[in-house]
CHARMM-style PDB file with segment names, atoms N, HN, CA, C and O in Angstrom:
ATOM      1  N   UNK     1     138.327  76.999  34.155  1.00  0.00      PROA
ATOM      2  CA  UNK     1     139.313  78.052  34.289  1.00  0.00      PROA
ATOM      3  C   UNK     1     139.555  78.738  32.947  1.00  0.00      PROA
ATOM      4  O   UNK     1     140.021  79.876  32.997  1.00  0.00      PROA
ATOM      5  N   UNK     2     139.305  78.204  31.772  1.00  0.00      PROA
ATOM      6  HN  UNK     2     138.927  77.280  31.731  1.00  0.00      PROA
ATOM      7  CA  UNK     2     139.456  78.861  30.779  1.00  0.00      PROA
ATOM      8  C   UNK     2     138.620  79.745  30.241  1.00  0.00      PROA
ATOM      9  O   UNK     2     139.097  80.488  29.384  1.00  0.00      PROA
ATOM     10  N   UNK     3     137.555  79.854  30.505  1.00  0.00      PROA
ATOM     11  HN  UNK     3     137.167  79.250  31.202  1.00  0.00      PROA
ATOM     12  CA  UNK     3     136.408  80.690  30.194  1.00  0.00      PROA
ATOM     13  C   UNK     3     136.826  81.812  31.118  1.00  0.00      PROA
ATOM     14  O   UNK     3     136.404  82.926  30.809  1.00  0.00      PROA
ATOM     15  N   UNK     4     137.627  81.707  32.265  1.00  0.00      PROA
ATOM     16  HN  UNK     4     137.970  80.802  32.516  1.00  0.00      PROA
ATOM     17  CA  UNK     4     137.888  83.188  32.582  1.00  0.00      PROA
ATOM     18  C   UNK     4     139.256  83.694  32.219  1.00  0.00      PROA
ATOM     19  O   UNK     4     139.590  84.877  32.292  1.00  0.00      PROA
ATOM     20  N   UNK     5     139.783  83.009  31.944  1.00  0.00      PROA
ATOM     21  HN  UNK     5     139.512  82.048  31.885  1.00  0.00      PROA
ATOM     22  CA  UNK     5     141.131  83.444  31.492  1.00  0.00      PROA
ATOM     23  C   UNK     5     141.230  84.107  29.814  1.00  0.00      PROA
ATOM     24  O   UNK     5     142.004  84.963  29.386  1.00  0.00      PROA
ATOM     25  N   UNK     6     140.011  83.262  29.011  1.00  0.00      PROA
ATOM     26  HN  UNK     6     139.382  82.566  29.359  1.00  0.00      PROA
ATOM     27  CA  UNK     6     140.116  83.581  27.798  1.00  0.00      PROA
ATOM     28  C   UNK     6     139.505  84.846  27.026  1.00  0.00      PROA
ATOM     29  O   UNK     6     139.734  85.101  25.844  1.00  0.00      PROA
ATOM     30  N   UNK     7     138.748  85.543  27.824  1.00  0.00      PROA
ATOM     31  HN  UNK     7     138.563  85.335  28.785  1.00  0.00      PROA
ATOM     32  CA  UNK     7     137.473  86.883  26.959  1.00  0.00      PROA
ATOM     33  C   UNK     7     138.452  88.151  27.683  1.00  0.00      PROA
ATOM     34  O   UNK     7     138.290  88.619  28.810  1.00  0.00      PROA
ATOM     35  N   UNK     8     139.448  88.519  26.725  1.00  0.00      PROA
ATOM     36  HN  UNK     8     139.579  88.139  25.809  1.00  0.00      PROA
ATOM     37  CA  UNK     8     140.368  89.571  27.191  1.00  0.00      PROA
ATOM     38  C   UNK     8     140.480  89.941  26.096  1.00  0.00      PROA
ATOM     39  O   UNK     8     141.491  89.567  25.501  1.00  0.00      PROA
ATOM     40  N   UNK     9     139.437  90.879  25.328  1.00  0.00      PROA
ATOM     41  HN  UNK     9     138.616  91.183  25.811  1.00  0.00      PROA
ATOM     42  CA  UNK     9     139.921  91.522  23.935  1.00  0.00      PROA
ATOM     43  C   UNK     9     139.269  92.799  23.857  1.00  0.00      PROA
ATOM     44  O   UNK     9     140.068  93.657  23.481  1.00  0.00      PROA
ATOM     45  N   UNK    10     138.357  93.152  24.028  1.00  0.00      PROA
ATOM     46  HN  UNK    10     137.708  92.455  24.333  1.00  0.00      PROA
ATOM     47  CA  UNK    10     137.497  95.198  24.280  1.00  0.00      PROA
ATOM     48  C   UNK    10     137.594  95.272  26.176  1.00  0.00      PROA
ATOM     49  O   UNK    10     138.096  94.653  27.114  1.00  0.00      PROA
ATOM     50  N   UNK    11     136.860  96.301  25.940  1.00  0.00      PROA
ATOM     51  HN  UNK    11     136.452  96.804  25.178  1.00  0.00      PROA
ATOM     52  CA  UNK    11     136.743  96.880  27.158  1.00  0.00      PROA
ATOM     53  C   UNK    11     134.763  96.472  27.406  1.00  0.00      PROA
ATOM     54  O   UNK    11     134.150  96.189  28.436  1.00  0.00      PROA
ATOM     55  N   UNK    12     134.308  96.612  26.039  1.00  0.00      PROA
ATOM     56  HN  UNK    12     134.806  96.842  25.203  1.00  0.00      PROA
ATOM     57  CA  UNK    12     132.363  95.845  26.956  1.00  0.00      PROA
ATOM     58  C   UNK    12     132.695  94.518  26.907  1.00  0.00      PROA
ATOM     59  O   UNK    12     131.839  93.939  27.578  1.00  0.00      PROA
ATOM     60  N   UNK    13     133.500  93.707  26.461  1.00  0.00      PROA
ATOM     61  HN  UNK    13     134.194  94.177  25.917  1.00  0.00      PROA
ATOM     62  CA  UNK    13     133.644  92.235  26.338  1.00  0.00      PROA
ATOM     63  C   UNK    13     133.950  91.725  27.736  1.00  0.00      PROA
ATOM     64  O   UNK    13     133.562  90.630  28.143  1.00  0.00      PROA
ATOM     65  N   UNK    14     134.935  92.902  28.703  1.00  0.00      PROA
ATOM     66  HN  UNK    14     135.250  93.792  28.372  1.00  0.00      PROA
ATOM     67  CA  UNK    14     135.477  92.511  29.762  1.00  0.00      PROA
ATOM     68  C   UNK    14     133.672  92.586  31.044  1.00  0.00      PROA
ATOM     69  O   UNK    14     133.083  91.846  31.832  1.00  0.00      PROA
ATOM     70  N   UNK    15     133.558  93.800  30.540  1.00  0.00      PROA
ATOM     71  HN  UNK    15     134.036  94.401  29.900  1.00  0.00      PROA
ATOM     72  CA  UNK    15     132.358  94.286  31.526  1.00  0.00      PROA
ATOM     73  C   UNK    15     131.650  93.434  32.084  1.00  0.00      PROA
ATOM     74  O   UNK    15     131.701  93.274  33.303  1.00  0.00      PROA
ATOM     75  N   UNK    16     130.773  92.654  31.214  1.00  0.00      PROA
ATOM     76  HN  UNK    16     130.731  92.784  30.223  1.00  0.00      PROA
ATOM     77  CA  UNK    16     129.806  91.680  31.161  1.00  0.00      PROA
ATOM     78  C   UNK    16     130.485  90.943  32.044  1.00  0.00      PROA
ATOM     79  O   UNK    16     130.302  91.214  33.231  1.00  0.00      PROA
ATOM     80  N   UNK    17     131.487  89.771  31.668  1.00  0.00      PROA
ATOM     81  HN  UNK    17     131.635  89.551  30.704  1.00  0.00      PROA
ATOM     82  CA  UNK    17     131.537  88.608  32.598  1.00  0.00      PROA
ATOM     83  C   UNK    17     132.682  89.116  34.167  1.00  0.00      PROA
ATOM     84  O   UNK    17     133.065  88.372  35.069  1.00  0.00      PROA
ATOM     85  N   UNK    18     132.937  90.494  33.994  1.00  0.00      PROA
ATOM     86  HN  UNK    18     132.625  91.099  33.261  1.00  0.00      PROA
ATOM     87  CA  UNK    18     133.443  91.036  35.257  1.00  0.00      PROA
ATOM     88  C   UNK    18     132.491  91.133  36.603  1.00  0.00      PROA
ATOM     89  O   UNK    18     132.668  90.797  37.774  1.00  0.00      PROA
ATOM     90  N   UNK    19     131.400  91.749  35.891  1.00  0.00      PROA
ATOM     91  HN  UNK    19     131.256  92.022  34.940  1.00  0.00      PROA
ATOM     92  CA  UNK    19     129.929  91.731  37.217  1.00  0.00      PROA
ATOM     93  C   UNK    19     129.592  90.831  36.949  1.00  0.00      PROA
ATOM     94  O   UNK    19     128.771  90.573  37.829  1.00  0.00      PROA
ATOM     95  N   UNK    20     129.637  89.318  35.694  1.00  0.00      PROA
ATOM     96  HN  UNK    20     130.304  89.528  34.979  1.00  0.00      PROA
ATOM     97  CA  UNK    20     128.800  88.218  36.325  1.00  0.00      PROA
ATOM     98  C   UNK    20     129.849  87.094  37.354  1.00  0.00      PROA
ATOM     99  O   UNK    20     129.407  86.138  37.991  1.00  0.00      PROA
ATOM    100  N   UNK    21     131.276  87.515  37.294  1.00  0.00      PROA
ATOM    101  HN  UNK    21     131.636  88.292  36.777  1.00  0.00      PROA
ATOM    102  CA  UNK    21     132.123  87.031  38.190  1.00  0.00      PROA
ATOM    103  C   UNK    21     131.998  87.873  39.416  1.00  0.00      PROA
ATOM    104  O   UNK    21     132.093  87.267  40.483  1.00  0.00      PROA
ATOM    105  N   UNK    22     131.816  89.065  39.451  1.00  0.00      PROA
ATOM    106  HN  UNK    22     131.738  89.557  38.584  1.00  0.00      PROA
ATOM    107  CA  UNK    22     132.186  89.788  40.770  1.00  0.00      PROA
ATOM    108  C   UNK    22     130.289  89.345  41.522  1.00  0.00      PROA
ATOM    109  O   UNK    22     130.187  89.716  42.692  1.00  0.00      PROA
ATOM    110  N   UNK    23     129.287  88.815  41.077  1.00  0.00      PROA
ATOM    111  HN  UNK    23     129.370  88.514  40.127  1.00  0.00      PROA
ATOM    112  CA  UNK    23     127.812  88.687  41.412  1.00  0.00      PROA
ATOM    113  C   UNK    23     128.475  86.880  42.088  1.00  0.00      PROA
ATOM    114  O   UNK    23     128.396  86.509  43.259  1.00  0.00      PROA
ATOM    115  N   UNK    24     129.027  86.141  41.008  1.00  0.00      PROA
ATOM    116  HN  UNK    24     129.090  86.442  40.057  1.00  0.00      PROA
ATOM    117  CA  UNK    24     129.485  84.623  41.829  1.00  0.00      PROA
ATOM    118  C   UNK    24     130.501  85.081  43.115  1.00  0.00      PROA
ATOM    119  O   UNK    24     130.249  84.779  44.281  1.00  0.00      PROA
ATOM    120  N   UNK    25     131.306  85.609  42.834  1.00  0.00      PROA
ATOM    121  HN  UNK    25     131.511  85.854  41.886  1.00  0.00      PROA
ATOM    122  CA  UNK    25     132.437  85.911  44.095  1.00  0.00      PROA
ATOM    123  C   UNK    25     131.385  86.522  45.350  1.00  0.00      PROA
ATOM    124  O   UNK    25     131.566  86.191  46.522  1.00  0.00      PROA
ATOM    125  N   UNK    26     130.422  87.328  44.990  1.00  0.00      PROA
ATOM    126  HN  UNK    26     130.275  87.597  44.038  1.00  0.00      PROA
ATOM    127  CA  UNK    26     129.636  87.578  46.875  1.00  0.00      PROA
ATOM    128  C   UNK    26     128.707  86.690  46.607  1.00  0.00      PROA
ATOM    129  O   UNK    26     127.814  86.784  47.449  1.00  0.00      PROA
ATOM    130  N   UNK    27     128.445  85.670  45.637  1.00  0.00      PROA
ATOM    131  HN  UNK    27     129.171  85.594  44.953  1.00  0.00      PROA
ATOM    132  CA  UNK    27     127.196  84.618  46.729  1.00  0.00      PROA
ATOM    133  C   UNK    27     127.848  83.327  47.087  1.00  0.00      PROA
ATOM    134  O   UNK    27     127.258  82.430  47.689  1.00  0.00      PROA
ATOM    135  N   UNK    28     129.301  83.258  46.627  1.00  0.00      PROA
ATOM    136  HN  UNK    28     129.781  83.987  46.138  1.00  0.00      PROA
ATOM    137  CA  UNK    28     130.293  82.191  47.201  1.00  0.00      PROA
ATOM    138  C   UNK    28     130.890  82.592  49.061  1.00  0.00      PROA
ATOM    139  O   UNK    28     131.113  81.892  50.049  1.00  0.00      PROA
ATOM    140  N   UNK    29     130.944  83.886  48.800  1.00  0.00      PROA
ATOM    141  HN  UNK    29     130.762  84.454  47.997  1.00  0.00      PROA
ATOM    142  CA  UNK    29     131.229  84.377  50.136  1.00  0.00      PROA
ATOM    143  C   UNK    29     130.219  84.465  50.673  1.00  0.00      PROA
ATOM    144  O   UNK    29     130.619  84.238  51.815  1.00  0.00      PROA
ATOM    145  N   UNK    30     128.925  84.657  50.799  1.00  0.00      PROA
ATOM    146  HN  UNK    30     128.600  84.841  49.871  1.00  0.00      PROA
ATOM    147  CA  UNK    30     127.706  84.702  51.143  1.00  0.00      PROA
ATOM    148  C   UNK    30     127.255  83.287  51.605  1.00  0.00      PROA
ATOM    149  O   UNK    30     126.351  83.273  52.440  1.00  0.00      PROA
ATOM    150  N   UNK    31     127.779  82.033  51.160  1.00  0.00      PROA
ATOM    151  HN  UNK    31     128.514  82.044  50.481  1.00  0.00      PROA
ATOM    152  CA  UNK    31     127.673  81.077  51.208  1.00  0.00      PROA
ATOM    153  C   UNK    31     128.142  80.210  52.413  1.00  0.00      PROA
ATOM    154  O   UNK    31     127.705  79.350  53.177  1.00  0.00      PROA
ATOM    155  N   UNK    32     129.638  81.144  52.075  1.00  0.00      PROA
ATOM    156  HN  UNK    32     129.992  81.843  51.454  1.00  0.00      PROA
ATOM    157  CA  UNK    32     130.652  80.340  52.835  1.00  0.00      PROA
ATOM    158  C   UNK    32     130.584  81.277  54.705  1.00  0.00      PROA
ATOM    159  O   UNK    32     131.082  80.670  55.652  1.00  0.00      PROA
ATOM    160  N   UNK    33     130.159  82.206  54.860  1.00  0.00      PROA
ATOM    161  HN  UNK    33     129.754  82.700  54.090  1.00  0.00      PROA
ATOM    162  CA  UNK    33     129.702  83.061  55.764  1.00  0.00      PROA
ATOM    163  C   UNK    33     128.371  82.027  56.433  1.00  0.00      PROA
ATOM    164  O   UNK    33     128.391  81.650  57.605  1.00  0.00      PROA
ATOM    165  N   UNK    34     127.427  81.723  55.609  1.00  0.00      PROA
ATOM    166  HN  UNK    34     127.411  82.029  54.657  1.00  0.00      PROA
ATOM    167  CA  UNK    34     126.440  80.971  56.184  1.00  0.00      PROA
ATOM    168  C   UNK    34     127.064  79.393  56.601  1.00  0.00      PROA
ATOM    169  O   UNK    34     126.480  78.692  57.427  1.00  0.00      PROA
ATOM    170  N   UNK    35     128.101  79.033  56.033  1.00  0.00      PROA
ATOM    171  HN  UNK    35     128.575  79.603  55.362  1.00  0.00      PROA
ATOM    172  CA  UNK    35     128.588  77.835  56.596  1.00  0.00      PROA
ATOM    173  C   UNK    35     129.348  77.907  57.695  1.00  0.00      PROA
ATOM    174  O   UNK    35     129.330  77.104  58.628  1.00  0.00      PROA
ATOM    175  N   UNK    36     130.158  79.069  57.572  1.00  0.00      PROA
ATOM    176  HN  UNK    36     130.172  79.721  56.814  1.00  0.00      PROA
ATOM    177  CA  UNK    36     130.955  79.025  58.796  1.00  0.00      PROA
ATOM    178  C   UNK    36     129.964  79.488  60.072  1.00  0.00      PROA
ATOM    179  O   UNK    36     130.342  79.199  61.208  1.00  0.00      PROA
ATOM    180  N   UNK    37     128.824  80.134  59.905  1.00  0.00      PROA
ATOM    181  HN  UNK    37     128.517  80.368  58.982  1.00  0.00      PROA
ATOM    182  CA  UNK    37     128.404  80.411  61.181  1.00  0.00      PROA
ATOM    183  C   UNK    37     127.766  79.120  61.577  1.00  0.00      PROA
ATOM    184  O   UNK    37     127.852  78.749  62.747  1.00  0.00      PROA
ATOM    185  N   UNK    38     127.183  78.468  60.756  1.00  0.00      PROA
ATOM    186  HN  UNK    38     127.113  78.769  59.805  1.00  0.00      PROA
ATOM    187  CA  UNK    38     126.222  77.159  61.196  1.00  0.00      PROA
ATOM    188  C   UNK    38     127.654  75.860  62.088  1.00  0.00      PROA
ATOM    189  O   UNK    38     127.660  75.066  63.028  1.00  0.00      PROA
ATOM    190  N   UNK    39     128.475  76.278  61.220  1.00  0.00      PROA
ATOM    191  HN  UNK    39     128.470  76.924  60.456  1.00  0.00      PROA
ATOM    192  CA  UNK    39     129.807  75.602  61.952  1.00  0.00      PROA
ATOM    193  C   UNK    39     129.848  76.303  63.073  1.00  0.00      PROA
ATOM    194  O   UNK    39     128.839  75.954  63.685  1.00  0.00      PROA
ATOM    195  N   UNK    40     130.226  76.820  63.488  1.00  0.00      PROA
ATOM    196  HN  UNK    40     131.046  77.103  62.991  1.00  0.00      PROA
ATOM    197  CA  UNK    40     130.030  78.026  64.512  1.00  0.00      PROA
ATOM    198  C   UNK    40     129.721  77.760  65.716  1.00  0.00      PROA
ATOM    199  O   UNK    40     130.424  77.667  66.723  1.00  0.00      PROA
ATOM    200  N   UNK    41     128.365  77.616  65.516  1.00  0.00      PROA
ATOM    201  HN  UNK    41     127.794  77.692  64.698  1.00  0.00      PROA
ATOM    202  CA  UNK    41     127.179  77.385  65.807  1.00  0.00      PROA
ATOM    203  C   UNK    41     127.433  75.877  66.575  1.00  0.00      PROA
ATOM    204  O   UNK    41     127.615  75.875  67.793  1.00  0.00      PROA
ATOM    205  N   UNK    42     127.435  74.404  65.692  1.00  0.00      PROA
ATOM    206  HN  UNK    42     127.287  74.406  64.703  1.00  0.00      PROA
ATOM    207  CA  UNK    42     127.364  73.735  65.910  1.00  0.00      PROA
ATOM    208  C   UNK    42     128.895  72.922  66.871  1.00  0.00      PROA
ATOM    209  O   UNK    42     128.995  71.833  67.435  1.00  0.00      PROA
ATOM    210  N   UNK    43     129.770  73.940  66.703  1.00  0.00      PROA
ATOM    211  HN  UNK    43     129.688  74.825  66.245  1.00  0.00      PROA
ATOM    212  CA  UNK    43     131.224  73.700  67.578  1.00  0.00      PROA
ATOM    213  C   UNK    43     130.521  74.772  68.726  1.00  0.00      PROA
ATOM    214  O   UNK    43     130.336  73.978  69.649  1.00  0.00      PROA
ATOM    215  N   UNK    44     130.048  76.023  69.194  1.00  0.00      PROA
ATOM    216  HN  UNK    44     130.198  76.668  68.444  1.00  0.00      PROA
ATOM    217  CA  UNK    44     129.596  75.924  70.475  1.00  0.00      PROA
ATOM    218  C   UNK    44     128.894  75.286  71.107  1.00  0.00      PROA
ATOM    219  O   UNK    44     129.279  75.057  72.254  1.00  0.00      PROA
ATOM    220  N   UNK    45     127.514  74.688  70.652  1.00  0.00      PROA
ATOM    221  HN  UNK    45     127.202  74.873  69.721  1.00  0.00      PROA
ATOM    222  CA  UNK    45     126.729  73.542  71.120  1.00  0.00      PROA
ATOM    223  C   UNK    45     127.833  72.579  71.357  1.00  0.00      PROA
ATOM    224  O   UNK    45     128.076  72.663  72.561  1.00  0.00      PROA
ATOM    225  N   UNK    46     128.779  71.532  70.704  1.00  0.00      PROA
ATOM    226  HN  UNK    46     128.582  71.463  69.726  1.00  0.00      PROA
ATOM    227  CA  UNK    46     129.096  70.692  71.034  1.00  0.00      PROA
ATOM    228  C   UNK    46     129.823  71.249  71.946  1.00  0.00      PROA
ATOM    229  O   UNK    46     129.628  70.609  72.980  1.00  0.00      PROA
ATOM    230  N   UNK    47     130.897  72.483  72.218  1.00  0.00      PROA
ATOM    231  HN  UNK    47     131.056  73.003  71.379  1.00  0.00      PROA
ATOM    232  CA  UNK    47     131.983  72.553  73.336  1.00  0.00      PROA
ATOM    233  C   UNK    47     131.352  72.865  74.692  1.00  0.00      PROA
ATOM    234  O   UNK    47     131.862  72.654  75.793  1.00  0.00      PROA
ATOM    235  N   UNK    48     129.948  73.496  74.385  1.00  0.00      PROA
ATOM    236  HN  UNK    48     129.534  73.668  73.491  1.00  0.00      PROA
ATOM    237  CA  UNK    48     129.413  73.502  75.510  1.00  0.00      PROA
ATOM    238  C   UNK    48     128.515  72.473  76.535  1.00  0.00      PROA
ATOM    239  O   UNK    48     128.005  72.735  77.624  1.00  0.00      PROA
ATOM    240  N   UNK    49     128.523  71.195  75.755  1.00  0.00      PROA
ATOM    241  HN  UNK    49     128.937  70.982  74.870  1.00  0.00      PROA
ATOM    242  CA  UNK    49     127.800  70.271  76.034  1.00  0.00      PROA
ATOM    243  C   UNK    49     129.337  69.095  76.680  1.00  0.00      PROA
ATOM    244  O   UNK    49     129.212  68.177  77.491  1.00  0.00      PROA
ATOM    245  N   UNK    50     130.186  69.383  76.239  1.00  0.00      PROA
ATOM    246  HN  UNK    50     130.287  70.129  75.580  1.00  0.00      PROA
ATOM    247  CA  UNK    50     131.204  68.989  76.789  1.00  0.00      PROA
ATOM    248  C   UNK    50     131.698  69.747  77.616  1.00  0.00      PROA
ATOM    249  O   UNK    50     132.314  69.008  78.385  1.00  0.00      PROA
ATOM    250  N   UNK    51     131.831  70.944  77.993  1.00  0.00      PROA
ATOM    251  HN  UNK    51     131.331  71.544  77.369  1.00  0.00      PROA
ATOM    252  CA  UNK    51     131.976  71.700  79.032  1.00  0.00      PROA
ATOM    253  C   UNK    51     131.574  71.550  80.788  1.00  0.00      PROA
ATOM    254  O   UNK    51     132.104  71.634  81.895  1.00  0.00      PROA
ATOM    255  N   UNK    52     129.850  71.185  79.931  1.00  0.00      PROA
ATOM    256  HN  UNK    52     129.420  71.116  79.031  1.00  0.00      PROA
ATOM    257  CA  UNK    52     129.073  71.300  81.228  1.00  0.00      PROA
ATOM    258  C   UNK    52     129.719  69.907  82.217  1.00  0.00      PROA
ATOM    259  O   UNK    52     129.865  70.116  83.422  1.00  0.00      PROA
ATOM    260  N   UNK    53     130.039  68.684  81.718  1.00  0.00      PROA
ATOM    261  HN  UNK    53     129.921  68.514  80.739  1.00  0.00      PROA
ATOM    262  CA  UNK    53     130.375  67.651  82.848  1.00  0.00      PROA
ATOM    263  C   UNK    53     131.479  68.011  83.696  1.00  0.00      PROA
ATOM    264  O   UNK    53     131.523  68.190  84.913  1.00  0.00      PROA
ATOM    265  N   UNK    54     132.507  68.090  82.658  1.00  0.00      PROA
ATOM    266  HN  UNK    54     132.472  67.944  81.670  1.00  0.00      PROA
ATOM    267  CA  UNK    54     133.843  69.454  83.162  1.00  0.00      PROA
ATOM    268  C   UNK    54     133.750  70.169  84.104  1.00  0.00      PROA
ATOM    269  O   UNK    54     134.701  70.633  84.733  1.00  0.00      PROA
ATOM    270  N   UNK    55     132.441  70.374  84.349  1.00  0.00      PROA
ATOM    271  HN  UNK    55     131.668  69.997  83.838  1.00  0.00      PROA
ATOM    272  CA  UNK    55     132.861  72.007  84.746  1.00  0.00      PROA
ATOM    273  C   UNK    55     131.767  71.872  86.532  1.00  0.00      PROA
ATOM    274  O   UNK    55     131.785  72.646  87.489  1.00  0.00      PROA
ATOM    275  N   UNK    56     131.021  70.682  86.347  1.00  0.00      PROA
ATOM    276  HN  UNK    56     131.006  70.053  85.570  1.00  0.00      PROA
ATOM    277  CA  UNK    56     130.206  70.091  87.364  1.00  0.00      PROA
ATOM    278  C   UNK    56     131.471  69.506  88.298  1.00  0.00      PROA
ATOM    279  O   UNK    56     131.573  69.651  89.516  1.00  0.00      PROA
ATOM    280  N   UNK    57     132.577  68.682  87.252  1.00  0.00      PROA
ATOM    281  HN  UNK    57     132.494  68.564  86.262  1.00  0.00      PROA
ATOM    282  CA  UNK    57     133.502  67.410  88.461  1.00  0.00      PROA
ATOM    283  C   UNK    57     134.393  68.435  88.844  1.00  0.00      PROA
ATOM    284  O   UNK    57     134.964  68.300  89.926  1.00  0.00      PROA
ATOM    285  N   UNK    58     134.613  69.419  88.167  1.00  0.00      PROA
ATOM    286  HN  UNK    58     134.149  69.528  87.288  1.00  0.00      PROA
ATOM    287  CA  UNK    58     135.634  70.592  89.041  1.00  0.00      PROA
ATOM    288  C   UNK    58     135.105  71.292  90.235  1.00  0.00      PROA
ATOM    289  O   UNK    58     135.611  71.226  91.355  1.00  0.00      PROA
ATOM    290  N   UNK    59     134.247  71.841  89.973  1.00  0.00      PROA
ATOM    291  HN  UNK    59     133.836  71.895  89.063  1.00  0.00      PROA
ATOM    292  CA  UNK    59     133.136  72.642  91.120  1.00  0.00      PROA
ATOM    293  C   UNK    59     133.303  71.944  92.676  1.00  0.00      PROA
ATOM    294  O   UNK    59     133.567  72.553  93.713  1.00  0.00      PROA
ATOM    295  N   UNK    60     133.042  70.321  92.495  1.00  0.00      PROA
ATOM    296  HN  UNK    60     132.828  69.827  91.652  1.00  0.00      PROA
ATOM    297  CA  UNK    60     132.565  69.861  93.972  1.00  0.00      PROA
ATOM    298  C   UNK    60     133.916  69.350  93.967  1.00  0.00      PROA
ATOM    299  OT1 UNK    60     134.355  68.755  94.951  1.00  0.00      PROA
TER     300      UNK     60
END
């Protein structure tokens, strides 16, 4: 946390680690987008695999 809190003195000093923070901030979200869909993903497979017995003992 201190390395971003601490390089606050020009205006090119800021530049630099602004786009190499704003380049980490979209491949953290980029990341977390690919996790949540694989989550996603893997909570419809399971709700639907629990669904199907459900949904057989209601029917008849």
């Amino acid at each position: 946390m201190s390395e971003e809190t601490a390089p606050q003195q020009g205006g090119a000093a800021m530049a630099a680690p602004s786009r190499g923070l704003l380049q980490q901030m979209e491949e953290l979200l980029a990341a977390l987008n690919a996790n949540l869909s694989a989550l996603d993903v893997g909570l419809r497979s399971t709700g639907a695999s629990r669904r199907m017995p459900g949904d057989e003992g209601t029917a008849g």
